[in-house]
N, CA, C, O and CB atoms as a CASP TS submission, in Angstrom:
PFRMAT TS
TARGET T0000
AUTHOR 0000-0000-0000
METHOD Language model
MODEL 1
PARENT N/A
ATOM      1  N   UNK     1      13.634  13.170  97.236  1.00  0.00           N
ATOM      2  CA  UNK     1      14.345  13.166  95.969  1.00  0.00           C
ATOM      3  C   UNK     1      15.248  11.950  95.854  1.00  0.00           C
ATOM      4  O   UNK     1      15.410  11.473  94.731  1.00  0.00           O
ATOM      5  CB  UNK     1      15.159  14.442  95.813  1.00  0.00           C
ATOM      6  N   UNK     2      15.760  11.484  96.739  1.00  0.00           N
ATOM      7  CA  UNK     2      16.762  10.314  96.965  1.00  0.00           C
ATOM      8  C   UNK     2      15.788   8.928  96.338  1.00  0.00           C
ATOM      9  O   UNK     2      16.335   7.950  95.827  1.00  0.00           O
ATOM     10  CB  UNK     2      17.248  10.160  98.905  1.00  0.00           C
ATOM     11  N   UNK     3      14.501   9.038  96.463  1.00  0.00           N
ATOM     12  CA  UNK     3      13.593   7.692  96.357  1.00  0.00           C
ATOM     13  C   UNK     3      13.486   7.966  94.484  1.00  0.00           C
ATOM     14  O   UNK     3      13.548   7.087  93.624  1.00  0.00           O
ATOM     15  CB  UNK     3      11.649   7.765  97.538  1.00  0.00           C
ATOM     16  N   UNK     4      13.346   9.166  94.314  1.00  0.00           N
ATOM     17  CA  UNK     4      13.474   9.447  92.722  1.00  0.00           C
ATOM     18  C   UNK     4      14.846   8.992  91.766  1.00  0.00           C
ATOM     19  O   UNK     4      14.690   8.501  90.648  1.00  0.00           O
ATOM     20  CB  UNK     4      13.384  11.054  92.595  1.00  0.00           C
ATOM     21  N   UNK     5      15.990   9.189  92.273  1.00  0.00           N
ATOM     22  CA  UNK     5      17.174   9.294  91.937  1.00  0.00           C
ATOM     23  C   UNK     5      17.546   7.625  91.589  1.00  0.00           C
ATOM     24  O   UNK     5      18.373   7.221  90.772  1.00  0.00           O
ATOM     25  CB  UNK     5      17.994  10.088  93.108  1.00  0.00           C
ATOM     26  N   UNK     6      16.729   6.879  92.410  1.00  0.00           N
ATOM     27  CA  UNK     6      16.948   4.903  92.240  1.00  0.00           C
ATOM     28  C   UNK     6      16.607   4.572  91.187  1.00  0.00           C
ATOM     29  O   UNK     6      17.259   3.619  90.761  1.00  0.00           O
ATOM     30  CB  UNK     6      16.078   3.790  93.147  1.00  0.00           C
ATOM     31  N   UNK     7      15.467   5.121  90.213  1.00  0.00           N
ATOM     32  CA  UNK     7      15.049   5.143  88.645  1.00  0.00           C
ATOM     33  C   UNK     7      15.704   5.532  88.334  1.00  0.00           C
ATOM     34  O   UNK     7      15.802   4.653  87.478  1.00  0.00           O
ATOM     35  CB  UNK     7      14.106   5.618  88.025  1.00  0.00           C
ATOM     36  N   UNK     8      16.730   6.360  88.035  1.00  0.00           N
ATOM     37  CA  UNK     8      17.170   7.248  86.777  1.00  0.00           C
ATOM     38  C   UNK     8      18.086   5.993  85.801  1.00  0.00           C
ATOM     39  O   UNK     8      18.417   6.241  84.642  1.00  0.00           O
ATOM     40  CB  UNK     8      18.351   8.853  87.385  1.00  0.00           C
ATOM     41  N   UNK     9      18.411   4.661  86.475  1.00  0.00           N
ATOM     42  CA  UNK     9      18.811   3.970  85.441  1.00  0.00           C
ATOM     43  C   UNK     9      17.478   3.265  84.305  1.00  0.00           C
ATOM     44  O   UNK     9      17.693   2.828  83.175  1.00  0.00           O
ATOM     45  CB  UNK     9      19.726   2.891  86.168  1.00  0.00           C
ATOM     46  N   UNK    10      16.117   3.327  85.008  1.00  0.00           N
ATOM     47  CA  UNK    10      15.248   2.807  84.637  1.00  0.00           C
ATOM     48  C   UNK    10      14.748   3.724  83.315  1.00  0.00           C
ATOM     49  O   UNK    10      14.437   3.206  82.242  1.00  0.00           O
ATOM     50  CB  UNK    10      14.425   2.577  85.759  1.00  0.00           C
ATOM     51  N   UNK    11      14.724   5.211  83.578  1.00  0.00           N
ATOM     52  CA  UNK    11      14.283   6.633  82.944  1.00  0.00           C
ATOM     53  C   UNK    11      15.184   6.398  81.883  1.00  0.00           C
ATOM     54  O   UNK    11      14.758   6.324  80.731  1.00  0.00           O
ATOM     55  CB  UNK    11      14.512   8.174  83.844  1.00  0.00           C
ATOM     56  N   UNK    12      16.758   6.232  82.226  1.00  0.00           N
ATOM     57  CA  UNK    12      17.380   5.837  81.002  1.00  0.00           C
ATOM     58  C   UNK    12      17.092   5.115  79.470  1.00  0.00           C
ATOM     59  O   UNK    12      17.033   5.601  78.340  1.00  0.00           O
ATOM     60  CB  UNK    12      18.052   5.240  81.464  1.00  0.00           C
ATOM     61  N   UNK    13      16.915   3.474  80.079  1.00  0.00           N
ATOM     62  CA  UNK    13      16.531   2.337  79.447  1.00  0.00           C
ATOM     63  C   UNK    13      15.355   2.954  78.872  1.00  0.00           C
ATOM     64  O   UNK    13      15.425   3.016  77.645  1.00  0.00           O
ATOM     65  CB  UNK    13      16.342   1.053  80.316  1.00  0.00           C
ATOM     66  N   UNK    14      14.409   3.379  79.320  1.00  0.00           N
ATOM     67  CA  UNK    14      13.303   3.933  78.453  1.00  0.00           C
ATOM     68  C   UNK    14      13.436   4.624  77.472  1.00  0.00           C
ATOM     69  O   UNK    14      12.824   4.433  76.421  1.00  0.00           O
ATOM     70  CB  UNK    14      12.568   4.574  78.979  1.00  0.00           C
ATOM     71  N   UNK    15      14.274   5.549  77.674  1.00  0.00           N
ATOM     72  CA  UNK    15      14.420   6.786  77.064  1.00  0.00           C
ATOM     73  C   UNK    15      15.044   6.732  75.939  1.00  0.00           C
ATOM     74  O   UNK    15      14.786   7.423  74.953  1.00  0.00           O
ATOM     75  CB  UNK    15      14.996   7.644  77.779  1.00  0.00           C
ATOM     76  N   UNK    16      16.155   5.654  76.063  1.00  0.00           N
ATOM     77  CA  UNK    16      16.814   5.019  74.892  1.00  0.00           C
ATOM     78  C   UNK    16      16.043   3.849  73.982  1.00  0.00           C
ATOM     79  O   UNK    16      16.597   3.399  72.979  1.00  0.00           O
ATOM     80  CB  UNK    16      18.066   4.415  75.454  1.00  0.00           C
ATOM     81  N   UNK    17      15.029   3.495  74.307  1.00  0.00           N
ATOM     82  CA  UNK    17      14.449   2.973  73.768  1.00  0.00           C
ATOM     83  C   UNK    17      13.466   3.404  73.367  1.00  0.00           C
ATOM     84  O   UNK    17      12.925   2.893  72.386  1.00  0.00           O
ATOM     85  CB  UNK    17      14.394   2.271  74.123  1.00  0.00           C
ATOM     86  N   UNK    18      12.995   4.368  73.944  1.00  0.00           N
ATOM     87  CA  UNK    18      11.884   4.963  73.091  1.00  0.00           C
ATOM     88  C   UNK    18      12.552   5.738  71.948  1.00  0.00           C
ATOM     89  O   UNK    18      11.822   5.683  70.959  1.00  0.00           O
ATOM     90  CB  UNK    18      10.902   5.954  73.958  1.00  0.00           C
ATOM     91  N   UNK    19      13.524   6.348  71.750  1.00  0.00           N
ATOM     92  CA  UNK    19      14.605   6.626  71.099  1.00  0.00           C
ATOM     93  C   UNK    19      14.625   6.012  69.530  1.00  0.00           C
ATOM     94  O   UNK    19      14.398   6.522  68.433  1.00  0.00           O
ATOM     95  CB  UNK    19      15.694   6.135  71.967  1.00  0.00           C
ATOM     96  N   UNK    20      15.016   4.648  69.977  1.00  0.00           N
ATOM     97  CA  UNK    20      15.394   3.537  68.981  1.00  0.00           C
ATOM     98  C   UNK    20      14.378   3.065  68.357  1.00  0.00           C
ATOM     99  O   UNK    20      14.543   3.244  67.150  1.00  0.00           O
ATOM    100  CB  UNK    20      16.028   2.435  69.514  1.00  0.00           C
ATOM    101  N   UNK    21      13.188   2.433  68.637  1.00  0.00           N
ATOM    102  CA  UNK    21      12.173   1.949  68.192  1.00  0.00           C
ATOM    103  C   UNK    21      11.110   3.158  67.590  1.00  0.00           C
ATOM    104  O   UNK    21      10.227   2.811  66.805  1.00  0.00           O
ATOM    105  CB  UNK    21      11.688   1.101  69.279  1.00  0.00           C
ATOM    106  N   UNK    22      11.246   4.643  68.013  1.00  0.00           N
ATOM    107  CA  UNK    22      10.838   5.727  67.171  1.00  0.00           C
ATOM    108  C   UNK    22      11.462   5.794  65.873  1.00  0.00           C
ATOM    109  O   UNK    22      10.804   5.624  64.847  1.00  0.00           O
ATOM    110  CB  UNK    22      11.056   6.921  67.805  1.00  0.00           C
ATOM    111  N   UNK    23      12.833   6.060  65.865  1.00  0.00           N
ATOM    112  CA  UNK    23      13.998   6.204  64.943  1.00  0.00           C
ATOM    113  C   UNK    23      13.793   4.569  64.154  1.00  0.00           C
ATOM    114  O   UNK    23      14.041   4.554  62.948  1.00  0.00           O
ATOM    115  CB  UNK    23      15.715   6.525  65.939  1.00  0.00           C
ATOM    116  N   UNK    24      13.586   3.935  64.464  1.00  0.00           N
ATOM    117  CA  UNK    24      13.292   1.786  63.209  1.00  0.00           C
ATOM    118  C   UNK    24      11.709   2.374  62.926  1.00  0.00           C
ATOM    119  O   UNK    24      11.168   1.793  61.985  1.00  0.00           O
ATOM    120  CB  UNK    24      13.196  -0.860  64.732  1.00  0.00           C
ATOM    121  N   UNK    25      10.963   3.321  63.517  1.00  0.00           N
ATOM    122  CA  UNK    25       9.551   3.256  63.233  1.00  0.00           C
ATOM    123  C   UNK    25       9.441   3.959  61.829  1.00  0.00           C
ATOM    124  O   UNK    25       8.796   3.695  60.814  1.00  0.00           O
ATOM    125  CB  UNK    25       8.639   3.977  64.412  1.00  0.00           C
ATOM    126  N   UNK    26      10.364   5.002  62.185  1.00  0.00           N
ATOM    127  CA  UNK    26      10.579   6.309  60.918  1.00  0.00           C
ATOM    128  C   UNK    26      11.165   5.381  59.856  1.00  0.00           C
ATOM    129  O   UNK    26      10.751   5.491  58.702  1.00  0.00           O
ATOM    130  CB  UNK    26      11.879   7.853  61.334  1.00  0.00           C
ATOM    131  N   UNK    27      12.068   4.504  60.148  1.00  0.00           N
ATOM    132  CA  UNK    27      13.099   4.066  59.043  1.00  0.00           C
ATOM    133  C   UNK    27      11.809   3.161  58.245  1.00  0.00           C
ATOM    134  O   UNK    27      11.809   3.211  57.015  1.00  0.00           O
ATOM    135  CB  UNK    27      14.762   2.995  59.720  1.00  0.00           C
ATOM    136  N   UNK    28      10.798   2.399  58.888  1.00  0.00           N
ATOM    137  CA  UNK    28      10.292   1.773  58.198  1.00  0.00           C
ATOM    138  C   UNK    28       9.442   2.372  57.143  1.00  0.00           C
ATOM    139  O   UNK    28       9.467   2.145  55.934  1.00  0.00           O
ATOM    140  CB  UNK    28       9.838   1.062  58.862  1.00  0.00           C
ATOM    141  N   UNK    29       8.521   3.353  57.964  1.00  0.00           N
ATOM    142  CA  UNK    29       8.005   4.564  57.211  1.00  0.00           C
ATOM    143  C   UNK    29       8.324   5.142  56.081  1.00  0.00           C
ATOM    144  O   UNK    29       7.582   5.343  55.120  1.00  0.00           O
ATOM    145  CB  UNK    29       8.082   5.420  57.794  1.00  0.00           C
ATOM    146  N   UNK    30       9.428   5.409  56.198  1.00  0.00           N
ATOM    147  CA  UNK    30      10.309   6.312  55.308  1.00  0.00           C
ATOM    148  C   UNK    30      10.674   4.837  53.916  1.00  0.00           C
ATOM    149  O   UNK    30      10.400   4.982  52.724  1.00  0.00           O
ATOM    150  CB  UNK    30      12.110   7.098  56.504  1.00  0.00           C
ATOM    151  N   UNK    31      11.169   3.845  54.380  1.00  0.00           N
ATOM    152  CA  UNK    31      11.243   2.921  53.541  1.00  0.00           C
ATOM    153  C   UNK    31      10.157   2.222  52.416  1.00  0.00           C
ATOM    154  O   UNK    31      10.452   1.914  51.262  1.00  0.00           O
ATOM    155  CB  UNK    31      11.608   2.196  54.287  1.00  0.00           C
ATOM    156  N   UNK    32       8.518   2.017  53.216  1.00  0.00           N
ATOM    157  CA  UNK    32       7.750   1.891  52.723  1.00  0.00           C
ATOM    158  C   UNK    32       7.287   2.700  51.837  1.00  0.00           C
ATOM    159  O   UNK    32       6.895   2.398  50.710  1.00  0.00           O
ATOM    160  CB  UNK    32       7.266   1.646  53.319  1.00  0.00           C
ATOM    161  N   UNK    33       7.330   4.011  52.448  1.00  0.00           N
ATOM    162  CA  UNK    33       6.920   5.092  51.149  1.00  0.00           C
ATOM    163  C   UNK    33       7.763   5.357  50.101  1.00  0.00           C
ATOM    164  O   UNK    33       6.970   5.313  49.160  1.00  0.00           O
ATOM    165  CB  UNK    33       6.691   6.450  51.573  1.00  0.00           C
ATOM    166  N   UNK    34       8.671   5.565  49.702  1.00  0.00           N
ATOM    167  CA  UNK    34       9.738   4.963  48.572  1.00  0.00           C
ATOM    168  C   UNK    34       9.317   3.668  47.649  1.00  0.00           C
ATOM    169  O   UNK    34       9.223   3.647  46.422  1.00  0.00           O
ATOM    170  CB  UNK    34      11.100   4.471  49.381  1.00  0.00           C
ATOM    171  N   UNK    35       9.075   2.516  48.642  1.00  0.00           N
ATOM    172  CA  UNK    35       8.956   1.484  47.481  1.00  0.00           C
ATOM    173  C   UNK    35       7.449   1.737  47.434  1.00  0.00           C
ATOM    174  O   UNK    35       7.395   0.733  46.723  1.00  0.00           O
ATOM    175  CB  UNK    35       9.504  -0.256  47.771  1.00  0.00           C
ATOM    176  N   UNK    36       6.391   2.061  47.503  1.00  0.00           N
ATOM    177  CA  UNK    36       5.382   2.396  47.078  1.00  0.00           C
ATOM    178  C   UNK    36       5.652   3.853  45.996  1.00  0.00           C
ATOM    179  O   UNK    36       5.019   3.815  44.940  1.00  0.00           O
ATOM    180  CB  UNK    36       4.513   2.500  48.331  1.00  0.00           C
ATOM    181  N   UNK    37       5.874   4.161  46.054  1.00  0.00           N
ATOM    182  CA  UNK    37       6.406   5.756  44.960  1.00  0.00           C
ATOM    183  C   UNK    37       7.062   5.167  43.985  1.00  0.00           C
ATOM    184  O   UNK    37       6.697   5.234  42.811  1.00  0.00           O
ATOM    185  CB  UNK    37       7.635   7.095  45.659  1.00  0.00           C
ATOM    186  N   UNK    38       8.220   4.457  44.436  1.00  0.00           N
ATOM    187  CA  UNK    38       9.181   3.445  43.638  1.00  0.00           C
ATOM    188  C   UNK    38       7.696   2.451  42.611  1.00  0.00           C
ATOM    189  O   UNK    38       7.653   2.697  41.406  1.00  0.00           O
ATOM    190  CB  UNK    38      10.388   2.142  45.172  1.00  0.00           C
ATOM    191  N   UNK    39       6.966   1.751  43.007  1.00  0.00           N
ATOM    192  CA  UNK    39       5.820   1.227  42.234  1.00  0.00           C
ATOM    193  C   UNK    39       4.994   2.017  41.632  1.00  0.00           C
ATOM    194  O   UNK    39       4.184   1.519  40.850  1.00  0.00           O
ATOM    195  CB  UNK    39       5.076   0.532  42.901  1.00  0.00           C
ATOM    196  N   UNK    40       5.007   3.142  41.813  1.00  0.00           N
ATOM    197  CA  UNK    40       4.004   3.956  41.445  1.00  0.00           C
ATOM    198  C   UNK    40       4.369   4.454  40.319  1.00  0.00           C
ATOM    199  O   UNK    40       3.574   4.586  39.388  1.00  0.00           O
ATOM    200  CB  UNK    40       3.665   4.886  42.309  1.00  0.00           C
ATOM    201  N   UNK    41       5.919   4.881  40.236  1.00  0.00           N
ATOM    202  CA  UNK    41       6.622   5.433  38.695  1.00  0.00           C
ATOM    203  C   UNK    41       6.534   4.249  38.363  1.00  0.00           C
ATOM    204  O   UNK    41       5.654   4.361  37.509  1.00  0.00           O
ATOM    205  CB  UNK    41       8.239   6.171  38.455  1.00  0.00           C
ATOM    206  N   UNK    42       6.820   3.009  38.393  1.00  0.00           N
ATOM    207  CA  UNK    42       7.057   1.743  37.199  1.00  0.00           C
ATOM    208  C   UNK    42       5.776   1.780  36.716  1.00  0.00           C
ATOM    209  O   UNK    42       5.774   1.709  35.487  1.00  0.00           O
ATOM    210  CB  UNK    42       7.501   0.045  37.721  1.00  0.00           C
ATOM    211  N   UNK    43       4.488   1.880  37.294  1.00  0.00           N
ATOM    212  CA  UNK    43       3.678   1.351  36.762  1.00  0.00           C
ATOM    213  C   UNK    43       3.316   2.785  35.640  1.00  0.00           C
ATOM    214  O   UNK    43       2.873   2.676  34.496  1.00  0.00           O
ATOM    215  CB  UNK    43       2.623   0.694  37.855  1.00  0.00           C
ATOM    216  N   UNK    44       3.669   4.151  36.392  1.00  0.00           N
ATOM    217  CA  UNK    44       3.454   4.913  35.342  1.00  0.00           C
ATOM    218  C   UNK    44       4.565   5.090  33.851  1.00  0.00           C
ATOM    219  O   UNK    44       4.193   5.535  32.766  1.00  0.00           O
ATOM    220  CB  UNK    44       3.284   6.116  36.068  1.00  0.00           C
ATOM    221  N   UNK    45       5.897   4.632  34.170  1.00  0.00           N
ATOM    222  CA  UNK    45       6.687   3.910  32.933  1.00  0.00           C
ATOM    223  C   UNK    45       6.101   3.046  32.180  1.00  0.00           C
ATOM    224  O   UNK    45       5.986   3.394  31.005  1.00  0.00           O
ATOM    225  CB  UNK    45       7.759   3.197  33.281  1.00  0.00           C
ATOM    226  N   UNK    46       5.609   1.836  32.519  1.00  0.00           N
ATOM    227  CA  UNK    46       5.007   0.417  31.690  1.00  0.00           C
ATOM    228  C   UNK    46       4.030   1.427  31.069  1.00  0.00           C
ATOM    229  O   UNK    46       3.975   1.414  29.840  1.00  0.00           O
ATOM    230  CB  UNK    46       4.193  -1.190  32.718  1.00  0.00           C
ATOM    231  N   UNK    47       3.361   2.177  31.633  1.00  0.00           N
ATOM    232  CA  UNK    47       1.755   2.414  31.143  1.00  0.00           C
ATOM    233  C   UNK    47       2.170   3.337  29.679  1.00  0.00           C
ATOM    234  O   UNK    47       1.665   3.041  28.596  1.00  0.00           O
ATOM    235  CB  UNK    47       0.556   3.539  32.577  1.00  0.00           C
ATOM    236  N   UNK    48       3.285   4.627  29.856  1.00  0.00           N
ATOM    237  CA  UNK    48       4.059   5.540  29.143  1.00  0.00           C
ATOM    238  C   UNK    48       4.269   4.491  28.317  1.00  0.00           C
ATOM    239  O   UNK    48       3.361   4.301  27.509  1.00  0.00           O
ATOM    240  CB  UNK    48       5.260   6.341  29.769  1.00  0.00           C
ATOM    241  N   UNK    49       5.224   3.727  28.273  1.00  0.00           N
ATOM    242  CA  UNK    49       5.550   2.889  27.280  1.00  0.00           C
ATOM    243  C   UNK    49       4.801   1.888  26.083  1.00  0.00           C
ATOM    244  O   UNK    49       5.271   1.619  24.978  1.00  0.00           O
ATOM    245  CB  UNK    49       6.137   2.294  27.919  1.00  0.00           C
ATOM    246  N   UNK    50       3.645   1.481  26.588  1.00  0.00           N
ATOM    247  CA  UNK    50       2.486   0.871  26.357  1.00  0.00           C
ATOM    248  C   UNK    50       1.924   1.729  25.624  1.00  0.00           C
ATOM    249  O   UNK    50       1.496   1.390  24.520  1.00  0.00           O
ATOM    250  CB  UNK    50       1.755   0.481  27.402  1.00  0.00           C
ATOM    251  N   UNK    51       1.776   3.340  26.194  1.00  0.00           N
ATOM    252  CA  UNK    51       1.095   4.185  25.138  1.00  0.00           C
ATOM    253  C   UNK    51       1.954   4.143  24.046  1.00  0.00           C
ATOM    254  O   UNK    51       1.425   3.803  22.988  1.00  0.00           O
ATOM    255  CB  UNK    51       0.807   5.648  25.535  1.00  0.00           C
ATOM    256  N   UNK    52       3.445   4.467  24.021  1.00  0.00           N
ATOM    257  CA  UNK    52       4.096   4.367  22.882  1.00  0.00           C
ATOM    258  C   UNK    52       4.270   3.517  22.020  1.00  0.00           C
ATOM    259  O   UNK    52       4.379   3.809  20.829  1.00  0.00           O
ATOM    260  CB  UNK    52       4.886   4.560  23.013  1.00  0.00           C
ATOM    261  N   UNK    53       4.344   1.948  22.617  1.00  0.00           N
ATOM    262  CA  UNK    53       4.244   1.002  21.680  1.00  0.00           C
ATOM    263  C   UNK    53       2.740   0.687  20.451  1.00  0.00           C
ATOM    264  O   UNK    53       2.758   0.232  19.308  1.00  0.00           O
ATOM    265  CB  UNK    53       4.494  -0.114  22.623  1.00  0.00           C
ATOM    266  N   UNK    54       1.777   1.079  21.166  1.00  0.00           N
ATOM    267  CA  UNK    54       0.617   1.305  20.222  1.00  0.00           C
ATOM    268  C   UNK    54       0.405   2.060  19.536  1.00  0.00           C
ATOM    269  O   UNK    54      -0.304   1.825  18.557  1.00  0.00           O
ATOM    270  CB  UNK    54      -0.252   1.372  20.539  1.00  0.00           C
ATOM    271  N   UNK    55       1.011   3.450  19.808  1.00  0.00           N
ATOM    272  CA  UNK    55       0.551   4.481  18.966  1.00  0.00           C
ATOM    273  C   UNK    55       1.456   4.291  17.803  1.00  0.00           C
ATOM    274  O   UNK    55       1.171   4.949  16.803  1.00  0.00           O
ATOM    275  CB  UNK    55       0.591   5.925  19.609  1.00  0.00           C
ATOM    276  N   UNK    56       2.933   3.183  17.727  1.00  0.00           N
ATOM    277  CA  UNK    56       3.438   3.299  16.736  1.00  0.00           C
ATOM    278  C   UNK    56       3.412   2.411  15.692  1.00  0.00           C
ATOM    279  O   UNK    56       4.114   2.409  14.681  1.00  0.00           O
ATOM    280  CB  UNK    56       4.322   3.523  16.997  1.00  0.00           C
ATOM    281  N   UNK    57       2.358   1.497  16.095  1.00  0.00           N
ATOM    282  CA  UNK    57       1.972   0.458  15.162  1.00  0.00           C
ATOM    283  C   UNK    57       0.654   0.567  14.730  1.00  0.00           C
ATOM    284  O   UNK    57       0.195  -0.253  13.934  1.00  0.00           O
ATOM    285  CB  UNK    57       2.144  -0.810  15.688  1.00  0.00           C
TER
END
């Protein structure tokens, strides 16, 4: 157990990093899908609007 115990700063560093770069993986995720949704209503606004501007002329 003593030969195990010489990693545990190593188990750390991992652990916190697998941590961090999960948690920036989500953030990106989470970010991308927004501005894609975010594009997805504009284009269904322009299109809404477009119907309205024709139908009133």
């Amino acid at each position: 157990m003593s030969g195990f115990s010489e990693h545990f700063g190593w188990l750390e560093i991992v652990f916190t990093a697998v941590i961090a770069l999960g948690f920036g993986g989500y953030q990106l995720w989470s970010v991308n899908r927004e501005i894609r949704a975010d594009r997805e209503r504009a284009a269904r606004d322009r299109a809404a609007q477009g119907d309205k501007d024709s139908s009133a002329g």
